[in-house]
C-alpha positions as CSV (number, residue, x, y, z in Angstrom):
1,X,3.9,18.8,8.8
2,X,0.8,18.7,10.5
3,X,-0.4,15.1,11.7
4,X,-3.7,14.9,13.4
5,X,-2.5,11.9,15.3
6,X,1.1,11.2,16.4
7,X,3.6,10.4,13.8
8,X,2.7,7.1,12.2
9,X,-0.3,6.1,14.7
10,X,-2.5,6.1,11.4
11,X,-2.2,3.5,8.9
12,X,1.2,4.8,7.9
13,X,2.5,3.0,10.5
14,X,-0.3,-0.1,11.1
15,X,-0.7,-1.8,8.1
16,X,0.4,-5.5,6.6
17,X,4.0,-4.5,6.5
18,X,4.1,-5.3,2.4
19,X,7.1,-3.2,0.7
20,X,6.2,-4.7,-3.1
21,X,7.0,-3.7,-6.7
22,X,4.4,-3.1,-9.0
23,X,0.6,-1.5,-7.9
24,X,-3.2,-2.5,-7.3
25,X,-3.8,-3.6,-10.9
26,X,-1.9,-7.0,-12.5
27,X,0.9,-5.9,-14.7
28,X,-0.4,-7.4,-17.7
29,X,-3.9,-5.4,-17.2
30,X,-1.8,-2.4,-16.8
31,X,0.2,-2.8,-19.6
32,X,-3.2,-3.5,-22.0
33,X,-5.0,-0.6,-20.2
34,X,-2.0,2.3,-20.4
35,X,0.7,0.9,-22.6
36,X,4.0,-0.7,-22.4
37,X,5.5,2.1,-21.5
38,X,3.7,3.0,-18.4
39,X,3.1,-0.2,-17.0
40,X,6.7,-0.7,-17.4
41,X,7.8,2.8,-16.1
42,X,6.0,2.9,-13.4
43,X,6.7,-0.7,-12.2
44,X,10.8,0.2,-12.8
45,X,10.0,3.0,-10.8
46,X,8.7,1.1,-8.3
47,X,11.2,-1.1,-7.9
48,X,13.9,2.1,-7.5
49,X,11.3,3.6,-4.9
50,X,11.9,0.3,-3.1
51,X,15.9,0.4,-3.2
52,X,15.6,3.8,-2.1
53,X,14.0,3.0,1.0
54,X,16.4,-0.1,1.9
55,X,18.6,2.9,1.7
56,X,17.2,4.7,4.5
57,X,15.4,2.1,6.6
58,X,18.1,-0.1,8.1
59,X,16.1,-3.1,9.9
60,X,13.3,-1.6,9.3
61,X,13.0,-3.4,5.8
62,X,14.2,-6.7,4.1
63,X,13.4,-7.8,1.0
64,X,12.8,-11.6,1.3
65,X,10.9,-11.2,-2.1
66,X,6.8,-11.7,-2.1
67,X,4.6,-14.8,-3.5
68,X,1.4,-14.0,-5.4
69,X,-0.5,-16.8,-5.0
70,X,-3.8,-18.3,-7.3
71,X,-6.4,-19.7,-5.0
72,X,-8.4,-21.4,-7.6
73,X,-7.8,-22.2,-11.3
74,X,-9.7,-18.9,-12.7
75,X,-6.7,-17.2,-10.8
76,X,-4.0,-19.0,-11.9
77,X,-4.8,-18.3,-15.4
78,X,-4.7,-14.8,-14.5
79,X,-1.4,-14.5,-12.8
80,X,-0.1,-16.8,-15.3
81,X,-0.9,-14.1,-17.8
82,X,0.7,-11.4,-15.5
83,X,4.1,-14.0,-15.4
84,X,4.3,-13.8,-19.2
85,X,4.0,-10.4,-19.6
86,X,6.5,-9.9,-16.6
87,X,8.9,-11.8,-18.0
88,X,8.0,-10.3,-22.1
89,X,9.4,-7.4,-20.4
90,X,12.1,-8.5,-18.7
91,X,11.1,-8.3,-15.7
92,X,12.3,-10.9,-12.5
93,X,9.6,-13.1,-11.6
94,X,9.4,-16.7,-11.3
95,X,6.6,-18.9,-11.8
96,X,5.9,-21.7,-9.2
97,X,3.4,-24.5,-10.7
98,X,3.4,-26.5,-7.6
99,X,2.5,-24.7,-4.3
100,X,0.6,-26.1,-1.5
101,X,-2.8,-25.7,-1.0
102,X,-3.0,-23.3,-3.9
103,X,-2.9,-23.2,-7.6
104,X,0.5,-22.0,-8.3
105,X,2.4,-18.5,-7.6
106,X,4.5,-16.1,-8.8
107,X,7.1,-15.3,-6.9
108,X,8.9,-11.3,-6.8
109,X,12.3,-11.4,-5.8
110,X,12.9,-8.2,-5.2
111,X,9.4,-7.1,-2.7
112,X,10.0,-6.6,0.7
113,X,8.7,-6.7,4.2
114,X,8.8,-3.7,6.2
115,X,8.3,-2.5,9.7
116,X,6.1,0.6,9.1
117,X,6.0,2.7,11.9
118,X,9.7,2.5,12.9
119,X,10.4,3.5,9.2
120,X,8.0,6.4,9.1
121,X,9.4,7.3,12.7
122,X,13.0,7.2,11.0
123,X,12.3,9.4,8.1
124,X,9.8,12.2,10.3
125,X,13.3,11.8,12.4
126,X,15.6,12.6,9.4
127,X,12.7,15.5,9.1
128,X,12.9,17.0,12.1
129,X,16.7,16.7,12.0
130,X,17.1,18.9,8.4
131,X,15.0,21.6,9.9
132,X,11.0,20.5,9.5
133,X,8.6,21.4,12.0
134,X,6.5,18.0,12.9
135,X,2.9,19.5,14.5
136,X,1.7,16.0,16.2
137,X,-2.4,15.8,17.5
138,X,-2.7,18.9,15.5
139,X,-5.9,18.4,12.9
140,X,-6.4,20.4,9.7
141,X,-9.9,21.4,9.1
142,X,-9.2,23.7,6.3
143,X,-6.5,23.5,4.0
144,X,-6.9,27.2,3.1
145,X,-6.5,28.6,6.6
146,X,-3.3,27.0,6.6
147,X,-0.6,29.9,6.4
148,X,1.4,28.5,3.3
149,X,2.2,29.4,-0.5
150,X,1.8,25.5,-0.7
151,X,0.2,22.6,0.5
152,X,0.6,19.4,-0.3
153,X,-2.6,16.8,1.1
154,X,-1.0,13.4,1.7
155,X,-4.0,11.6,3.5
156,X,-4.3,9.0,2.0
157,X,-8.0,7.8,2.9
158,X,-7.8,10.1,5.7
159,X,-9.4,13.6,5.3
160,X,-11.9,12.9,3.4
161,X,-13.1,16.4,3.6
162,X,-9.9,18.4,2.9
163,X,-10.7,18.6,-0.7
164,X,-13.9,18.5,-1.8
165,X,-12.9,18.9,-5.7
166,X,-11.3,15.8,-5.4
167,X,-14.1,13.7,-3.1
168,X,-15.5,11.4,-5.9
169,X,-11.8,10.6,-7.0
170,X,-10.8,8.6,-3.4
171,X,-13.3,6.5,-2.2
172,X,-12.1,5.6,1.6
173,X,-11.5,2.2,2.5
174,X,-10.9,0.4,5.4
175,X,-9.0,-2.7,5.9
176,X,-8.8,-5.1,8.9
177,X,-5.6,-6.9,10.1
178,X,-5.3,-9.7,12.9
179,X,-2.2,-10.3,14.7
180,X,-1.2,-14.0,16.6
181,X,0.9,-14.9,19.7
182,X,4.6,-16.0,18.5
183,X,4.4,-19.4,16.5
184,X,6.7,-22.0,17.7
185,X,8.1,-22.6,14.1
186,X,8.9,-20.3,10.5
187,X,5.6,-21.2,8.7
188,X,6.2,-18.3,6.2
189,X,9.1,-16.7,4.6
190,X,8.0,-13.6,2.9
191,X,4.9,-11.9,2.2
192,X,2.0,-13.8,0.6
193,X,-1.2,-12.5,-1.4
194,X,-4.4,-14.2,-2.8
195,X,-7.3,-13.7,-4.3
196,X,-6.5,-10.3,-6.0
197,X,-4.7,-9.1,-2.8
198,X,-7.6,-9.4,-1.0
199,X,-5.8,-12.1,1.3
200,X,-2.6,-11.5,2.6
201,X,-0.3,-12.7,5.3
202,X,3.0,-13.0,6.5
203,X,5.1,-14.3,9.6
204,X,7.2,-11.3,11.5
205,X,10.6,-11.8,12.7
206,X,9.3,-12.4,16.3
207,X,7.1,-15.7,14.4
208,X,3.8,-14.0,14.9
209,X,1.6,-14.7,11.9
210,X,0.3,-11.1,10.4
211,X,-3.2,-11.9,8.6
212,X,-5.1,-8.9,6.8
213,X,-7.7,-8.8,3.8
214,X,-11.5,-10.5,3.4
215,X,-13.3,-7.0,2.7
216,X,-14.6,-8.6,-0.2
217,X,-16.9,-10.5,2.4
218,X,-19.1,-7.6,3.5
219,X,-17.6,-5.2,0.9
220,X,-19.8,-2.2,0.7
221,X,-19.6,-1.9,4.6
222,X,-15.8,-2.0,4.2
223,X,-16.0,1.3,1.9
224,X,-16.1,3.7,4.7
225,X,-13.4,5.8,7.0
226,X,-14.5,4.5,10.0
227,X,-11.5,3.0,11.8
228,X,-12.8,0.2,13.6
229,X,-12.9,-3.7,13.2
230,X,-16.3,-5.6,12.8
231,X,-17.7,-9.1,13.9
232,X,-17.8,-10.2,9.9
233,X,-15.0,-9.6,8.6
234,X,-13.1,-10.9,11.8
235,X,-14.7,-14.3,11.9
236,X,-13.2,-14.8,8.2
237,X,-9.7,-13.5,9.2
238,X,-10.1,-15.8,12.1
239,X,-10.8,-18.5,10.3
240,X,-8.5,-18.5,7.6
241,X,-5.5,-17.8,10.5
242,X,-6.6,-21.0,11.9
243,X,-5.9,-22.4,8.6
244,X,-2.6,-21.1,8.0
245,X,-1.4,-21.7,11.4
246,X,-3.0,-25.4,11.2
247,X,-4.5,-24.6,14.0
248,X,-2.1,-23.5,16.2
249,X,-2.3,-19.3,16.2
250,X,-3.9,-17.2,18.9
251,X,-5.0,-13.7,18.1
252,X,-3.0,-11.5,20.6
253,X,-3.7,-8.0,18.1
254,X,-6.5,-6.9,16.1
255,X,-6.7,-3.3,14.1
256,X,-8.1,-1.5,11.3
257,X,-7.1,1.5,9.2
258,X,-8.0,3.3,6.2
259,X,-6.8,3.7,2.9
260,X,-7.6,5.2,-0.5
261,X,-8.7,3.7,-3.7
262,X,-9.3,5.4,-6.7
263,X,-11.5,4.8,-9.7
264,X,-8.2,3.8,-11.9
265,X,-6.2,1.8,-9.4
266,X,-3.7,4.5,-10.0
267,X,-2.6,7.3,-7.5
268,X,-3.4,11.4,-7.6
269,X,-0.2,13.2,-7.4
270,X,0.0,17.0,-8.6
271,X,-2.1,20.0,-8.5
272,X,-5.5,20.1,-7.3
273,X,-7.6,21.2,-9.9
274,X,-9.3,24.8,-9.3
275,X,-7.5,25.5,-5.9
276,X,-4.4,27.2,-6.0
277,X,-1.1,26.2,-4.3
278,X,-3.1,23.0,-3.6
279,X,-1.3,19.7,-4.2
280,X,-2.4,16.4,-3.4
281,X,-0.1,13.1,-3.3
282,X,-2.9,10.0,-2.6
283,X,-5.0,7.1,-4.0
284,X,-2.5,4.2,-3.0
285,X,-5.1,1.6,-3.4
286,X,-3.7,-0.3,-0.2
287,X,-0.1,-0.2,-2.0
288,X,0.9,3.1,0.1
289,X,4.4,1.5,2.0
290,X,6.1,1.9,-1.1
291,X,3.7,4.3,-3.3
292,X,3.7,6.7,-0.4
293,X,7.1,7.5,-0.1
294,X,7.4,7.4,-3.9
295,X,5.1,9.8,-5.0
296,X,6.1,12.3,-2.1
297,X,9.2,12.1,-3.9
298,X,7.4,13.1,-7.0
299,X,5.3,15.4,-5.7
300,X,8.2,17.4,-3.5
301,X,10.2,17.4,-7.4
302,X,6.8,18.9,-9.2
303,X,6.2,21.7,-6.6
304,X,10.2,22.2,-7.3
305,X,10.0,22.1,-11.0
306,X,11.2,19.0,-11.6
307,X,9.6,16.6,-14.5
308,X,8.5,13.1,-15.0
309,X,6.3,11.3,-17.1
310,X,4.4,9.5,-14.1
311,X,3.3,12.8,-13.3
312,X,1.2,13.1,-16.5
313,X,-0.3,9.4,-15.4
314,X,-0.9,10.4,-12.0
315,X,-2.4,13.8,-12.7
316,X,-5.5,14.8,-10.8
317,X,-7.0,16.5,-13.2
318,X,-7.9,13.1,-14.8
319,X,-10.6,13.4,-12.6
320,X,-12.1,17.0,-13.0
């Protein structure tokens, strides 16, 4: 494994902390865009992706549930929709008509809140431990130099450059986070999202209130892989901590980090079109704590010749 940083000092391991079921697009769009089947299959398969990890992660990951919350009446009939469908096809949600200072919620049972760099530290451990090599502050500048049969890109919105057949399929995206001092009370019980996910928040088991999101205010700036925070979107994040907080949170940590979205919401996992022994496992669309580790799974079963019919879904070629 090659890392051009330390193992998770990317945004692998500084992120939101959101472990959830599902993917970038509502389920109810999915299911109207792909079909029943793979909107279903591939939130199911989420949701084993997630009880997978409990498996491995010890404290590293609860699973308190989520809230999706509507933050004006055009979004609550949205995510009302996404409730019905949810629960057309049986799956656990409930819906919450009263919430305050919003316009109603769904809530996930089953989402979690992980710690993400001592989970990625535990599995690169579990790794290293069942023989894998782990090359720390060592970049990649050329896939094909690399002395391998195979090689599998899993970037994210990192390495841009590594594959240029696939550069108009990830567009790099970076996303800003704010940290406060430890609250002197629980404001916040689980991870919360609004706005399309383009707010989200929750309080850590220390009580320090974790705010990311608000690219949507300067959004073509936030469409780039340059890892560092800017006066805009900070103000907002600022703001809307105060809010939360009533008042009462002080920013002790700020950040950002990139991540990948693609054209479809959905990720690339498979071969890379036109490059032998290239395969690529990316496009997370800021859902990568739980898409990561599940689509290295299905990647790692593909190269071995295993089947599945996300893999027809996630196929890069889709793109060529």
């Amino acid at each position: 494994v090659h890392d051009t940083r330390g193992v998770a000092e990317g945004a692998s391991g500084r992120n939101g902390g959101f472990a959830l079921s599902g993917g970038a697009s509502r389920y109810d769009v999915a299911r109207e865009t792909y079909g029943r089947e793979h909107a279903l299959g591939r939130l199911r398969w989420t949701e084993g992706t997630l009880d997978r990890m409990e498996a491995l992660a010890g404290d590293a990951l609860t699973r308190p549930g989520s809230y999706r919350l509507a933050a004006d009446e055009e979004e609550r009939e949205q995510i009302r929709a996404e409730y019905e469908a949810l629960r057309e096809d049986g799956i656990a949600a409930e819906w919450i008509d009263d919430f305050p200072r919003f316009h109603g919620a769904i809530s996930h049972p089953g989402d979690g809140s992980i710690q993400p760099a001592r989970f990625v530290r535990r599995l690169a451990a579990r790794a290293a431990a069942a023989g894998v090599e782990l090359r720390e502050h060592d970049e990649v500048e050329d896939v094909a130099a690399l002395d391998a049969g195979r090689v599998i890109v899993a970037t994210d919105g990192y390495g841009h450059g590594l594959l240029p057949e696939l550069a108009d399929a990830l567009w790099p995206v970076r996303g800003q986070v704010v940290v406060s001092e430890p609250l002197g009370r629980v404001l916040y019980d689980r991870p919360h999202s609004a706005r399309q996910g383009f707010d989200y928040w929750q309080q850590l088991p220390d009580r320090r209130l974790l705010l990311g999101g608000f690219r949507d205010v300067s959004i073509m700036d936030e469409m780039t892989d340059v890892e560092e925070t800017t006066p805009t979107i900070q103000a907002s994040l600022e703001r809307f901590l105060g809010e939360l907080s009533e008042g009462e949170a002080r920013i002790s940590h700020r950040w950002a980090g990139i991540f990948a979205l693609t054209q479809d919401m959905i990720p690339l996992v498979g071969p890379v079109p036109g490059r032998d022994g290239a395969w690529i496992a990316a496009g997370y669309s800021g859902h990568g704590n739980v898409m990561g580790f599940g689509c290295g799974e299905l990647v790692a079963g593909a190269i071995l010749g295993e089947e599945s019919a996300l893999l027809t879904l996630f196929d890069p070629a889709r793109f060529a």
